[in-house]
MARKE-96604 format. One line per 2 residues: number of its first residue (from 1); for each residue x, y, z of C-alpha. Coordinates in nm, 4 decimals. Each point is the difference from the previous one (the first is absolute). Example, Ala and Ser with C-alpha at 12.3 -4.5 7.8 and 13.67 -1.06 7.14 Angstrom:
BEGIN
1) 1.2300,-0.4500,0.7800; 0.1370,0.3440,-0.0660;
! end
This chain:
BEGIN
1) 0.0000,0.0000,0.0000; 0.1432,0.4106,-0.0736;
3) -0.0846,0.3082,0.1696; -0.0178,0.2899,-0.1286;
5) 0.0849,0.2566,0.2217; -0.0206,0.4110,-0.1256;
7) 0.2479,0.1679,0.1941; -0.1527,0.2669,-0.0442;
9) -0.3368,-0.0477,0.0869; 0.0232,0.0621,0.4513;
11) -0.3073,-0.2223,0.0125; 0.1496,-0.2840,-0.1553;
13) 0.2091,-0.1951,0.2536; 0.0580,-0.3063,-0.2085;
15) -0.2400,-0.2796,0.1929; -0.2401,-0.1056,-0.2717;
17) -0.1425,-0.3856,0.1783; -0.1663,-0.1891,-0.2749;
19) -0.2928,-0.0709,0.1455; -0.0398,0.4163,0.0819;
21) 0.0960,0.0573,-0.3491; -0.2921,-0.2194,-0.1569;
23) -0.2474,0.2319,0.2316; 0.1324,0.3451,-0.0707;
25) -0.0440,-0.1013,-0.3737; -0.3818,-0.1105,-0.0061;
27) 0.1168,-0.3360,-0.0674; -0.1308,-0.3359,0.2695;
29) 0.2748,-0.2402,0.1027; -0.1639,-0.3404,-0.1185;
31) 0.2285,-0.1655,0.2465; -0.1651,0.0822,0.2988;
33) -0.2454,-0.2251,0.0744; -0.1153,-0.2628,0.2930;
35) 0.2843,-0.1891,-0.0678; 0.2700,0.2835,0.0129;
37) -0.1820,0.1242,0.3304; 0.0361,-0.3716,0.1495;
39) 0.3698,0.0106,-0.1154; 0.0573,0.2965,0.2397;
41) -0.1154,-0.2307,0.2634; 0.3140,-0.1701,0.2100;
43) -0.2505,-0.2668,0.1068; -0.1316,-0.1042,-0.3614;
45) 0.3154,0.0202,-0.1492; 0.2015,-0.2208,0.2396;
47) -0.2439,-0.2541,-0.0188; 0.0218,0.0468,-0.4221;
49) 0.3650,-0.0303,0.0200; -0.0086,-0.3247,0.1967;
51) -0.1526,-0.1827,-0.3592; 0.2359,0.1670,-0.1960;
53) 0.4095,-0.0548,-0.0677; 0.2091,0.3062,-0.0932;
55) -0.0684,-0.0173,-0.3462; -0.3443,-0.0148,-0.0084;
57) 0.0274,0.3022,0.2859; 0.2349,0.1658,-0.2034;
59) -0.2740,-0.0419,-0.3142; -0.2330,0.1354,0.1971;
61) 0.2057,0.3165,0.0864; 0.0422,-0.0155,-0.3764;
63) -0.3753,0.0544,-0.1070; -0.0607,0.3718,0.0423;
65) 0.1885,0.3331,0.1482; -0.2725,-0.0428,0.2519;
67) 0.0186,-0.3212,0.1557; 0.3671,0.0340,0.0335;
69) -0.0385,0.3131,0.1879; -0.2782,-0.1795,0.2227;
71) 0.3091,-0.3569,0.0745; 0.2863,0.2223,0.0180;
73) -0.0830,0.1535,0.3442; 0.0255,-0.3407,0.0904;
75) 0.2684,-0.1577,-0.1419; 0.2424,-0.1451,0.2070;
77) -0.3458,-0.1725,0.2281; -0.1024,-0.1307,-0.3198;
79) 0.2916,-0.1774,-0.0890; 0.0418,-0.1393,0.3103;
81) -0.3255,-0.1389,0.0015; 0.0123,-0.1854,-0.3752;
83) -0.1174,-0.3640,-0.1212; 0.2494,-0.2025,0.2170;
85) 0.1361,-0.3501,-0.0463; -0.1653,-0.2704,0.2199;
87) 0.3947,-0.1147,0.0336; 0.0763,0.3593,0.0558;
89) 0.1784,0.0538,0.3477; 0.0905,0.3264,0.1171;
91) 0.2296,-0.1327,0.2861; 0.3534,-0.1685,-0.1000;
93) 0.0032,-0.1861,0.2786; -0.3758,-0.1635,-0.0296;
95) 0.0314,-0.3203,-0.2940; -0.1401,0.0592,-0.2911;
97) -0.2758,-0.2538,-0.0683; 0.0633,-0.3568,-0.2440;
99) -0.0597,0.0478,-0.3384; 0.1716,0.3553,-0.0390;
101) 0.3799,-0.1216,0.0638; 0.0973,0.0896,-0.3600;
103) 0.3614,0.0016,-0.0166; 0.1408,0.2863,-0.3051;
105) 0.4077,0.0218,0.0261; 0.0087,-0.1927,0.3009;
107) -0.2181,0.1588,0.2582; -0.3398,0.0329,0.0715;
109) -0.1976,0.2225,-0.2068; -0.2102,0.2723,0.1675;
111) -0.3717,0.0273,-0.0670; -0.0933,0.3191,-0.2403;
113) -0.2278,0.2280,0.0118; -0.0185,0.1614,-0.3938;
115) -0.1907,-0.3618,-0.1071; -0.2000,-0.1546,0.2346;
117) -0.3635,-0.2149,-0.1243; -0.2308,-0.2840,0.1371;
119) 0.1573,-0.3311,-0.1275; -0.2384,-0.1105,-0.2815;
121) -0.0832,-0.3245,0.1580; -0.0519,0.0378,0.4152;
123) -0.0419,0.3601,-0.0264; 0.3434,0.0475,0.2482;
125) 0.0987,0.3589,-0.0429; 0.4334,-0.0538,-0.1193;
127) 0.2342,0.2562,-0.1604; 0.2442,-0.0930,-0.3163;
129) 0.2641,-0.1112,0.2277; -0.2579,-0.2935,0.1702;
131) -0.1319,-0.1248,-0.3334; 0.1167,-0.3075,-0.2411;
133) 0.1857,0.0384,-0.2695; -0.2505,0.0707,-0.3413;
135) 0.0218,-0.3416,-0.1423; 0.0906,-0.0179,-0.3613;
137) -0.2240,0.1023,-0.2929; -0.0159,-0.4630,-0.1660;
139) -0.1382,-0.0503,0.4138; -0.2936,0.2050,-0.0796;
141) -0.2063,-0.2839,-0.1656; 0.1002,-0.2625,0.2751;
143) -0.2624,0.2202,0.2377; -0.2938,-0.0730,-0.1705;
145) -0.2240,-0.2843,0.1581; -0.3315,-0.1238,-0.1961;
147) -0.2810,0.0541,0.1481; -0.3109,-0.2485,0.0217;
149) -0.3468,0.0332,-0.2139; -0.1698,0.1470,0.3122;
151) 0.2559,0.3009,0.0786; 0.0698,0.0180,-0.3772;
153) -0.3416,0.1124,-0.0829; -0.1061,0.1421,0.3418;
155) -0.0381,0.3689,-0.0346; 0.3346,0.2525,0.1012;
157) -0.1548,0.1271,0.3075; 0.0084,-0.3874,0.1409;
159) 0.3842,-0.0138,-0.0041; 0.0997,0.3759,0.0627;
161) -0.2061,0.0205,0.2914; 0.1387,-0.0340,0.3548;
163) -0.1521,-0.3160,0.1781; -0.2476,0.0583,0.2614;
165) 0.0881,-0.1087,0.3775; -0.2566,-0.2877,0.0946;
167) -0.2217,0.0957,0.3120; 0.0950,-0.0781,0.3877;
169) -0.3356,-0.2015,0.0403; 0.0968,-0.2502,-0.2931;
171) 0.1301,-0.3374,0.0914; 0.2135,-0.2553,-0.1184;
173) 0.0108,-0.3799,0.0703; 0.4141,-0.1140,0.0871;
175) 0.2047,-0.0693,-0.2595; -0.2336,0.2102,-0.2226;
177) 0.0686,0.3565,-0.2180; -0.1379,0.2779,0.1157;
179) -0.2634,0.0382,-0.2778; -0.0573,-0.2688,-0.2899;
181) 0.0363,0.2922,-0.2531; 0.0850,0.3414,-0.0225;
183) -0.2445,0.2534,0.2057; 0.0025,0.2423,-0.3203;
185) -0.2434,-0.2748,-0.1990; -0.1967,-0.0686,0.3098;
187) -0.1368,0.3756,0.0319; 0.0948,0.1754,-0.2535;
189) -0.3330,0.0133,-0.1380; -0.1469,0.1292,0.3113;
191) 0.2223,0.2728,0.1326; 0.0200,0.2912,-0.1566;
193) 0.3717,0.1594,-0.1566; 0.1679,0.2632,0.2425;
195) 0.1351,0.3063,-0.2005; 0.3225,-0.0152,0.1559;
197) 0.0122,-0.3684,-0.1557; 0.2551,0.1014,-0.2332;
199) 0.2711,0.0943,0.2423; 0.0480,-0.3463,0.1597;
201) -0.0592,-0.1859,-0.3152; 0.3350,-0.1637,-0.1383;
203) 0.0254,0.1937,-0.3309; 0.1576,-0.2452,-0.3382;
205) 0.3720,-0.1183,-0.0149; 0.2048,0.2578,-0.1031;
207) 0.3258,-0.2239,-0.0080; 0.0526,0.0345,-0.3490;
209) 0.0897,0.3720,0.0862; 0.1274,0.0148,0.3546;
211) 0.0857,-0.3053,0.2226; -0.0006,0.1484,0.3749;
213) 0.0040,-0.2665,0.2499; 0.1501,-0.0882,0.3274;
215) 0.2822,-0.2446,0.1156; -0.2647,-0.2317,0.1711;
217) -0.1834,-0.0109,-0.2889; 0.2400,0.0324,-0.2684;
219) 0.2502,-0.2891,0.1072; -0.1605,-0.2844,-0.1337;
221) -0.1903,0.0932,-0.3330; 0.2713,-0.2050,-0.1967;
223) -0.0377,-0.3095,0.1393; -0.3929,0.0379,-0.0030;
225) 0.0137,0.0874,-0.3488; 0.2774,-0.2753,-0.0808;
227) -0.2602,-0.2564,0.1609; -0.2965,0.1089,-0.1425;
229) 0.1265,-0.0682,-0.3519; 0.1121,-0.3291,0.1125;
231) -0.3182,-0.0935,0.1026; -0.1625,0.0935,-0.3386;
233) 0.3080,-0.2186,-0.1755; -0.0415,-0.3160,0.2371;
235) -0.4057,-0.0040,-0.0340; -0.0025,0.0512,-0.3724;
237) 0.2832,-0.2803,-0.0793; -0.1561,-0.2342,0.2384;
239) -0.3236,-0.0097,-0.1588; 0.1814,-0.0175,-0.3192;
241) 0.1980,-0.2785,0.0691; -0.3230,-0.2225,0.1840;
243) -0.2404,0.0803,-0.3369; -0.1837,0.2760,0.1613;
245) -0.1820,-0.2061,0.3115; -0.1187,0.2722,0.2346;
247) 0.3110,0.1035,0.1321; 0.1020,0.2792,-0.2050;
249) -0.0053,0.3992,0.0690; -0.3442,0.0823,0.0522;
251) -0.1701,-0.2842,0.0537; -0.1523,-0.1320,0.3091;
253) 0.1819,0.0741,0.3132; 0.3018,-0.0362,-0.0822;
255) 0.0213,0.3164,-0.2579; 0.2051,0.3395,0.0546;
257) -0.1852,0.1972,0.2228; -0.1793,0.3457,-0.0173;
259) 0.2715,0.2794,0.0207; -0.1866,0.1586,0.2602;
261) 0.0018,-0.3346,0.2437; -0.2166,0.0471,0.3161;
263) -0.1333,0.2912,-0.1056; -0.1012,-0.1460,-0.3160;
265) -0.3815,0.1123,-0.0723; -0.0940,-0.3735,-0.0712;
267) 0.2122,-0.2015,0.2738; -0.0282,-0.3205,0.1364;
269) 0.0563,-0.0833,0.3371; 0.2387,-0.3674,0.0627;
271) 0.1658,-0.1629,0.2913; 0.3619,0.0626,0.0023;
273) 0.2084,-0.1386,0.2538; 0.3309,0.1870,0.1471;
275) 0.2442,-0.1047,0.2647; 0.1107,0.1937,0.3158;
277) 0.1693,-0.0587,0.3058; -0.1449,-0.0979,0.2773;
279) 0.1705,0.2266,0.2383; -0.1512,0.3121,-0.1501;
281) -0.1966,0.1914,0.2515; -0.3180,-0.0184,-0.2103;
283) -0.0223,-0.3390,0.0277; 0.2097,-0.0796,0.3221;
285) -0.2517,0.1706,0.2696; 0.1211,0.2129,0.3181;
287) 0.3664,0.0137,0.0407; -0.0669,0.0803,0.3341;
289) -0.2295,-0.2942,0.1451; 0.2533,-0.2568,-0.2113;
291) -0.3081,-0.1506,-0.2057; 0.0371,-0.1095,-0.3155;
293) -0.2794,-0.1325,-0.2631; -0.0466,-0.3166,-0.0757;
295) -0.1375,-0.2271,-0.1627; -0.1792,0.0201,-0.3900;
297) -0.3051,0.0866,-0.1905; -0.0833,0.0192,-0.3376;
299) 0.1779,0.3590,-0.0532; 0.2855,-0.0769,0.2226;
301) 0.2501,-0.3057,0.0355; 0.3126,-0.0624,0.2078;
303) 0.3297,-0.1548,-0.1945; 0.2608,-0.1266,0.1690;
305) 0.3202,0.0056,-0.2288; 0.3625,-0.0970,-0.0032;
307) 0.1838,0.0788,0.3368; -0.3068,0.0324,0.1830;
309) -0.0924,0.3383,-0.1863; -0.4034,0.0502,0.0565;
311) -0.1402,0.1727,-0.2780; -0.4192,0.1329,-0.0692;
313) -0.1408,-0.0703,-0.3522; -0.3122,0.2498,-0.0298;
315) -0.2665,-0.0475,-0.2305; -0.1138,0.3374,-0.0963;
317) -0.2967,0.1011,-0.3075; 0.1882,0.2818,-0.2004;
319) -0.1749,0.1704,-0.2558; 0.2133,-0.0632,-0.3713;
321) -0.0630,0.2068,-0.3563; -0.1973,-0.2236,-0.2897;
323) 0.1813,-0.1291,-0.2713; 0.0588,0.1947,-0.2754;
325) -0.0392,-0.0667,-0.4076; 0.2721,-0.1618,-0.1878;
327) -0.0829,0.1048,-0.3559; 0.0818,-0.2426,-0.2441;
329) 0.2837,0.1757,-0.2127; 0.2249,0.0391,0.3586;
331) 0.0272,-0.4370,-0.0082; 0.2570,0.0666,-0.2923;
333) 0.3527,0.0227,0.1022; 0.0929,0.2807,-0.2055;
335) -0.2889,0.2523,0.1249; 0.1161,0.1589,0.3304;
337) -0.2242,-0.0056,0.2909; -0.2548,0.2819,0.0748;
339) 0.0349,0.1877,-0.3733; -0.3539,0.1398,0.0421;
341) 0.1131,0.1690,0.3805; 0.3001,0.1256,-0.1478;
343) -0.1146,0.1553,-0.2587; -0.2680,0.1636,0.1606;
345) -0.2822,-0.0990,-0.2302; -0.1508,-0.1849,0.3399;
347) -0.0153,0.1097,0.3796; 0.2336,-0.1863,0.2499;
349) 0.2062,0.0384,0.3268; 0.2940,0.1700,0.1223;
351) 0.2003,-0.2207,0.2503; 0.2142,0.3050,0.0762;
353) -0.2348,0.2904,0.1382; -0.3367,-0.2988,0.0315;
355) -0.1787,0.2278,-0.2557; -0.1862,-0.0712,-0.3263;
357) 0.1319,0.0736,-0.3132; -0.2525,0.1177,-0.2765;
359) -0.0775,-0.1419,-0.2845; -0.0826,0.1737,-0.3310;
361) -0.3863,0.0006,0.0461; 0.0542,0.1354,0.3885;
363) 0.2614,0.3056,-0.1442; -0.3100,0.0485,-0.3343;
365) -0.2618,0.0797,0.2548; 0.2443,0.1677,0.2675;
367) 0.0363,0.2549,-0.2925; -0.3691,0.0114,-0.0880;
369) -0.1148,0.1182,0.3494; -0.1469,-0.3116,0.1108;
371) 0.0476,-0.2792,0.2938; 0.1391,-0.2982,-0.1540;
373) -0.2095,-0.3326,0.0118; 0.2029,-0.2268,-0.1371;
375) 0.3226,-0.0986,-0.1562; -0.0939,-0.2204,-0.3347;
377) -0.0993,-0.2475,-0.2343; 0.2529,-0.1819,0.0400;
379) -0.0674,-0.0828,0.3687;
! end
């Protein structure tokens, strides 16, 4: 900005503020507004900082003459007060937390405070120096998971939105899931869609573009991914090599299952068993009065193993994702799996960030204004 000062004008003493200037003139400021007037407040714009890093702050500062004028009063507060780490610790002396140990030349990294976001899977809030690595651009297509006939043609809303909590008075039998299916289907019809649906709903992948997840989460997408495809190889061969008798991707139990798993739209619950030692307080009783369970039931059975080792075998009904179509061209060797995914001409799963990926019909009606239904023909 220039003043213009005429020396020798004596009224002129060279302070021209802009906002002053834009009210000798005739002219309105268009900047000043209800939100400029809640910028001037310390109160609403500590707790605004506090969802923001430093560059979206500093954006912010960035948008007019007058909102900076309204932040910079309170500058050094506001920077204080930024988006933090959940690994970020002030004190030197108090441990940071596991999963943010990244060492960079030999020490410990420090968390920042220019690039901090919610991890796109469990929502943790981490800065650039607590996230993975971007994995390379030929990983991309290893993410996508297929998706069964009833989530494939289920409308968007179904696998976006967050899933309901199920009520305190509910019950469940032992050894049971909490709810045979997902509460969305049960009353979806009957309550009625909160306007501030949209901010908890989990929006579509964006891992194409931006891959922003946490240690935790971010550790073991390889080996998923490695396995998944391993699964599709073994099932397809094997039903190859025995003439195509019911064991085969897809078919009966045995098949790949939904991407989605137990919160699959059209799941299925099963008995699965899982071992566990017997020592464990859940299952031990009162350390302090020295009893101990025993004895077995249907859900629950004492092993004894080598060395005198006592072991629990539970018996627990887990809710697992339907199987999922295995289209006829994917049983030749030389098509690779999950083409139509890939490509993006059908919806499917991200195993990274647990989102959906759209497929060409959602992204058509997406653009057209409308809620979309369903994913294809091909389904």
């Amino acid at each position: 900005m220039v003043v213009l000062v005429d020396l020798d004008d004596p009224d002129d003493d060279g302070f021209t503020p802009g906002p002053a200037a834009a009210a000798d003139d005739g002219r309105p400021n268009p900047n000043v507004n209800g939100f400029s007037a809640a910028l001037s407040c310390y109160p609403i714009a500590r707790q605004l900082a506090r969802q923001l890093d430093l560059n979206s702050l500093h954006d912010l500062s960035r948008t007019c003459r007058q909102f900076r004028a309204n932040l910079l009063e309170y500058r050094d507060q506001l920077i204080r007060h930024t988006l933090h780490c959940d690994f970020d610790v002030e004190d030197e002396a108090i441990p940071r937390p596991t999963g943010s140990r990244l060492l960079t030349s030999g020490r410990v990294a420090r968390c920042a405070r220019d690039m901090v976001a919610e991890c796109q899977r469990c929502a943790a809030v981490v800065c650039r120096n607590c996230t993975i690595k971007p994995p390379p651009a030929p990983t991309l297509r290893a993410r996508h998971r297929r998706l069964c006939r009833t989530c494939t043609r289920a409308p968007l809303a179904f696998l976006t939105a967050a899933p309901r909590p199920r009520a305190s008075s509910e019950s469940s039998l032992p050894g049971t899931p909490d709810s045979p299916r997902p509460a969305l289907l049960d009353d979806a019809a009957d309550a009625p869609r909160a306007f501030t649906a949209p901010a908890f709903e989990r929006t579509p992948c964006i891992c194409a573009d931006t891959v922003w997840l946490c240690q935790p989460c971010g550790q073991h997408l390889k080996n998923a991914d490695t396995m998944y495809v391993r699964a599709w190889t073994w099932r397809t061969r094997y039903s190859h090599y025995l003439g195509g008798v019911g064991t085969g991707a897809g078919e009966g139990n045995e098949g790949v299952e939904c991407g989605r798993g137990a919160q699959c739209l059209a799941a299925r619950v099963v008995e699965h068993e899982v071992d566990c030692n017997a020592s464990d307080p859940a299952y031990s009783g009162s350390p302090e009065t020295g009893e101990r369970w025993t004895g077995t039931s249907y859900y629950a059975q004492e092993i004894e193993g080598i060395g005198g080792v006592v072991k629990m075998k539970l018996k627990k009904q887990v809710r697992v994702g339907e199987c999922v179509k295995v289209y006829e061209d994917e049983r030749d060797k030389s098509i690779r799996w999950l083409e139509r995914e890939v490509s993006g001409r059908l919806r499917s799963w991200c195993s990274w960030c647990e989102r959906v990926v759209l497929g060409d019909k959602d992204r058509a009606e997406v653009r057209g204004g409308r809620a979309p239904s369903s994913a294809g023909s091909e389904a």
